[in-house]
C-alpha positions in Angstrom: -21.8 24.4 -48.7 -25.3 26.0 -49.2 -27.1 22.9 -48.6 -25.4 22.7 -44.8 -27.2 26.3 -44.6 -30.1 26.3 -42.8 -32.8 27.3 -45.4 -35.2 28.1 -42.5 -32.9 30.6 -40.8 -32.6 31.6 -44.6 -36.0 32.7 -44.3 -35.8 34.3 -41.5 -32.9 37.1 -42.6 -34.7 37.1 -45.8 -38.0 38.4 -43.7 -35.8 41.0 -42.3 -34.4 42.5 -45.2 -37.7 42.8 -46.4 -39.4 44.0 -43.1 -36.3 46.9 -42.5 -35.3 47.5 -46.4 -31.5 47.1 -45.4 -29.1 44.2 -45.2 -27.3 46.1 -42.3 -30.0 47.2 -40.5 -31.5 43.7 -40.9 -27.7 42.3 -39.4 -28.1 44.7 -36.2 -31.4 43.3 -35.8 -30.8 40.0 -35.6 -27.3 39.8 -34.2 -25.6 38.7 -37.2 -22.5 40.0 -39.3 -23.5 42.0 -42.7 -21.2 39.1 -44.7 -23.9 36.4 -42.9 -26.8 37.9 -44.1 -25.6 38.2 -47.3 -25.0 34.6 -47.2 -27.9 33.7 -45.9 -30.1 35.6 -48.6 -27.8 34.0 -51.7 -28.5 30.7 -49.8 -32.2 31.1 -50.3 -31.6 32.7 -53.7 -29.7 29.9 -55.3 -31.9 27.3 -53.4 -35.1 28.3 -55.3 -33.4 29.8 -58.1 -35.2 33.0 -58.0 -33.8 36.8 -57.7 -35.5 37.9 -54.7 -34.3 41.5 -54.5 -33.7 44.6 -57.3 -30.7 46.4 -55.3 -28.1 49.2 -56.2 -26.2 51.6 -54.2 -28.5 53.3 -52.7 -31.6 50.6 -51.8 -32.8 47.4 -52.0 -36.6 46.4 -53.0 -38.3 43.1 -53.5 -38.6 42.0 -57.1 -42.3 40.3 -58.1 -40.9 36.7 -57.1 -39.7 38.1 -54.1 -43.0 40.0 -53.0 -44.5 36.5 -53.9 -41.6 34.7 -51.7 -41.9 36.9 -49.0 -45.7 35.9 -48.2 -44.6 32.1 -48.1 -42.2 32.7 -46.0 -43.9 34.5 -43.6 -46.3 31.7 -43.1 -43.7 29.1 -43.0 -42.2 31.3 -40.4 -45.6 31.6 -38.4 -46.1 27.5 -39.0 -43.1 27.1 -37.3 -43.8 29.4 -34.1 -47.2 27.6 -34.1 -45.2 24.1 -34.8 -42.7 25.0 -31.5 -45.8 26.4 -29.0 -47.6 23.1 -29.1 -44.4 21.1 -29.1 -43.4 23.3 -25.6 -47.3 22.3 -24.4 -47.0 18.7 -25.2 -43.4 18.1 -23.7 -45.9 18.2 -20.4 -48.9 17.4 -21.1 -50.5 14.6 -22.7 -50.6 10.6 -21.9 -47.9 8.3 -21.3 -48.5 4.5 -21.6 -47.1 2.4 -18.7 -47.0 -1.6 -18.1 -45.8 -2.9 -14.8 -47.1 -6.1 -11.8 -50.0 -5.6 -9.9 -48.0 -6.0 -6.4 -44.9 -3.6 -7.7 -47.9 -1.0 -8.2 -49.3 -1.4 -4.8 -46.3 -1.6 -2.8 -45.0 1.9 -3.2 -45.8 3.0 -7.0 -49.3 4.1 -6.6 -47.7 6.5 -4.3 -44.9 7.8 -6.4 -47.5 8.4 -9.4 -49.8 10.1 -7.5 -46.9 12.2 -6.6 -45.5 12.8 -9.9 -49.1 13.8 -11.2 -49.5 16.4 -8.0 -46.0 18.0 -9.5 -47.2 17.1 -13.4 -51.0 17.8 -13.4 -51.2 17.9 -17.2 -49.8 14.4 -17.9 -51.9 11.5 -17.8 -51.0 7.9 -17.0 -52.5 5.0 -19.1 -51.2 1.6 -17.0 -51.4 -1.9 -17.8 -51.1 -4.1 -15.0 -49.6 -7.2 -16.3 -46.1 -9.5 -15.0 -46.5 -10.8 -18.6 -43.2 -9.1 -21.0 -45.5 -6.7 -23.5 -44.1 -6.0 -26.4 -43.7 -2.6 -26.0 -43.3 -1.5 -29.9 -46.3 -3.5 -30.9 -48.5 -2.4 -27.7 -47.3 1.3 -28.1 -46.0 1.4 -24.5 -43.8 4.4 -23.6 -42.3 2.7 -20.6 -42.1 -0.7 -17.9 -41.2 -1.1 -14.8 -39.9 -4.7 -14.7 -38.4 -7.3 -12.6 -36.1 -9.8 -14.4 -32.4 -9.8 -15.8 -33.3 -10.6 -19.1 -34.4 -8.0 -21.8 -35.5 -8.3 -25.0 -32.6 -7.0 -27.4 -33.5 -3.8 -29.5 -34.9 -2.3 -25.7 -33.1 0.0 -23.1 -33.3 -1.1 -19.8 -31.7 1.2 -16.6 -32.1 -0.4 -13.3 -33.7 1.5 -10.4 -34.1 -0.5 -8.1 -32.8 -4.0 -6.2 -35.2 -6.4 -5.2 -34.3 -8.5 -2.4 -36.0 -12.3 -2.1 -37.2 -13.9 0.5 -37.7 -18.2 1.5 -40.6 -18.2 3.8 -44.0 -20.3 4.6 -46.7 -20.0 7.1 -46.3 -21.6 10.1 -49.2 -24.0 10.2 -47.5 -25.6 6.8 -44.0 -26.2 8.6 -46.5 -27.7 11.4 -47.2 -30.4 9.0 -44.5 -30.7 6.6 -41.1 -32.5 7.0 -38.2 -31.2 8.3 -36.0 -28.4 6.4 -32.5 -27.8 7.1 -31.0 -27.5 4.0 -31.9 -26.6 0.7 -31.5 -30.4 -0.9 -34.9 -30.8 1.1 -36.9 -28.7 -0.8 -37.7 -31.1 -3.2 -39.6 -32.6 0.0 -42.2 -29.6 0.2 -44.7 -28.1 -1.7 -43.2 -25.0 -3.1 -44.6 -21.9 -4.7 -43.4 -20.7 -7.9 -42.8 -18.0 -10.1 -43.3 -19.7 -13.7 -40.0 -18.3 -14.5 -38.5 -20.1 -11.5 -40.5 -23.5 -11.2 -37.9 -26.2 -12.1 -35.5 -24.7 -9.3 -34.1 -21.9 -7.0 -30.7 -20.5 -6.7 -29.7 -20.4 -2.9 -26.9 -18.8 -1.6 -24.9 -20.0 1.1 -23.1 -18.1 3.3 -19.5 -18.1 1.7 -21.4 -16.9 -1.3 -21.3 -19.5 -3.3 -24.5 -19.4 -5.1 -26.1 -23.7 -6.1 -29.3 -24.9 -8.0 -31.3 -27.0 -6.0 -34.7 -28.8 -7.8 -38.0 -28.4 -6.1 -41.0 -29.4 -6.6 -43.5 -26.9 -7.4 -47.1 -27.4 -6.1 -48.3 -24.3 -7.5 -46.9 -21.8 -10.3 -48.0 -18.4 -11.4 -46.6 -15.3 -13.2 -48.5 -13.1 -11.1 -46.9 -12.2 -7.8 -50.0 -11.3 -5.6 -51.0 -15.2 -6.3 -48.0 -16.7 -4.9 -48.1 -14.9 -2.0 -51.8 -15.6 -1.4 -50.9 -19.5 -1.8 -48.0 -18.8 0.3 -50.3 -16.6 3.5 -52.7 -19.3 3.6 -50.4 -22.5 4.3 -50.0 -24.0 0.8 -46.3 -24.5 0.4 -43.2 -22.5 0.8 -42.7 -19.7 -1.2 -39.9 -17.5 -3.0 -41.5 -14.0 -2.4 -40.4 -10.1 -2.5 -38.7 -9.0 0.7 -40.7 -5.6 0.7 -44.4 -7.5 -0.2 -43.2 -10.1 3.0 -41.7 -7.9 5.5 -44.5 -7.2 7.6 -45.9 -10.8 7.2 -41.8 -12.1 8.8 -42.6 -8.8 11.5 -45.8 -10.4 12.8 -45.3 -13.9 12.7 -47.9 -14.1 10.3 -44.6 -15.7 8.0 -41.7 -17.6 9.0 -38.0 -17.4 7.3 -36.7 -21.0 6.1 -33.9 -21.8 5.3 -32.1 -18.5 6.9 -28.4 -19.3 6.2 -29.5 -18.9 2.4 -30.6 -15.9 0.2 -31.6 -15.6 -3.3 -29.9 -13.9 -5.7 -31.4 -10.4 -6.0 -33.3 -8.8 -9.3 -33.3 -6.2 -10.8 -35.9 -3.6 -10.7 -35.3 -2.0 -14.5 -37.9 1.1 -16.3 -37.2 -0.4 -19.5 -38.6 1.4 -23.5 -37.8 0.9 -26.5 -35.5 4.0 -27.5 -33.1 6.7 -26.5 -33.9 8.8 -29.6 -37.4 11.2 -29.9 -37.9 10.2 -26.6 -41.0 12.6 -25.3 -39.7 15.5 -22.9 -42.6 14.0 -20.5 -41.1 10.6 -20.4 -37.7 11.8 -19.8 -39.7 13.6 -17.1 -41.2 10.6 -15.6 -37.6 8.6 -15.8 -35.9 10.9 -14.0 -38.7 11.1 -11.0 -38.6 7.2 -11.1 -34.9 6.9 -10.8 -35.0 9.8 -8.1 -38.2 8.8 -6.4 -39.6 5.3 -6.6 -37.0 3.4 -3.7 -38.3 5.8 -1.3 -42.1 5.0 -2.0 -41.0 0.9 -1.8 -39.3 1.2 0.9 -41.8 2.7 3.4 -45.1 1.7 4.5 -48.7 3.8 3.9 
């Protein structure tokens, strides 16, 4: 029983009594019944095994271990106010680590940071722009903002965000290259590759029903921003981000192959490593992500 007490509020009634020399008055002032500060104070009696008050009928005085107790207490007491200040400063302030791709970052996150830091001043951002999967325990990363449907067991990921593909090239490459009607002619072009997609691409047809088809990859990156400068300047055909493409399809500057197909859509995920101790100021930034960061992607600057 007395160790489910709290020993800390133990201290606390203990620091009354002494303070207003009553066990009652000590009960009125901190909103407690007489038979719980009485428990309290034989709690932190028979914790440390010391008598801390002489009493009789009439009053109730410290005893020498008491007198001694009561200035440790205080300054636990005071530790702890001190302990609970900075905790409310840091919950919004301080630095939180953050990995995501270079292109996610400059097609609508920028933005949505620089917005969360006008609301936020206090917290600074520490980002690593990588589409390489840090390990977030052994790189100390707080958060990620990644693109994939795989994740690493032991991490939490909550998707945010869909991201739509899209099969496109520039128009002087179709100039050259041979026909394409249908997806078994890929392996006919040059094509540009995410690393994790190089060997094929999933096309969808328009009943839904979703085929591997082999292609032939010319060029392969992990970064993004690469494939799509291959892809703008007439080196193959390319799997790219609807949102980095749109404008590109808009202008003719890109052209749609293969338009009776789409690709199966990702998953845009903030992904870290745990649900518990979580910092108030990461919590924070989740909930502005989650609330936020689709209506940065999905308009232009």
């Amino acid at each position: 029983m007395w160790l489910m007490m709290d020993t800390l509020k133990a201290m606390r009634v203990f620091v009354a009594i002494a303070h207003h020399g009553s066990l009652a008055r000590a009960a009125d002032q901190l909103d407690y019944s007489r038979a719980m500060v009485s428990r309290y104070l034989h709690h932190l009696e028979h914790t440390f095994s010391i008598r801390l008050f002489q009493r009789n009928t009439r009053k109730i005085s410290l005893t020498p271990s008491g007198e001694k107790a009561l200035r440790y207490c205080e300054n636990i007491l005071q530790q702890q106010l001190l302990l609970h200040d900075l905790a409310a400063h840091e919950q919004q302030s301080g630095s939180i680590r953050l990995t995501c791709g270079l292109f996610l970052y400059q097609l609508g996150l920028n933005r949505c940071l620089r917005a969360f830091q006008a609301a936020y001043p206090q917290i600074q951002f520490d980002l690593t722009l990588t589409e390489n999967a840090l390990d977030l325990i052994d790189g100390n990363i707080d958060l990620a903002l990644r693109i994939t449907q795989k994740i690493a067991d032991g991490l939490i990921a909550r998707p945010i965000y869909t991201i739509a593909s899209t099969f496109c090239a520039h128009p002087d490459y179709l100039a050259q290259a041979p026909e394409l009607n249908h997806p078994s002619q890929l392996l006919q072009h040059a094509c540009i590759s995410h690393q994790h997609y190089s060997q094929y691409w999933t096309l969808i047809d328009a009943e839904q029903h979703p085929q591997n088809y082999p292609i032939q990859s010319s060029f392969k990156s992990n970064d993004v921003n690469a494939l799509y400068d291959m892809c703008i300047n007439g080196q193959g055909i390319a799997m790219l981000p609807s949102l980095l493409v749109q404008q590109d399809l808009a202008m003719g500057r890109l052209v749609r192959v293969l338009p009776e197909y789409t690709a199966i859509d990702l998953s845009l995920s903030l992904v870290y490593a745990s649900r518990q101790h979580l910092p108030h100021m990461t919590q924070i930034l989740i909930a502005f992500l989650m609330e936020h960061l689709g209506n940065y992607l999905n308009c232009e600057e």
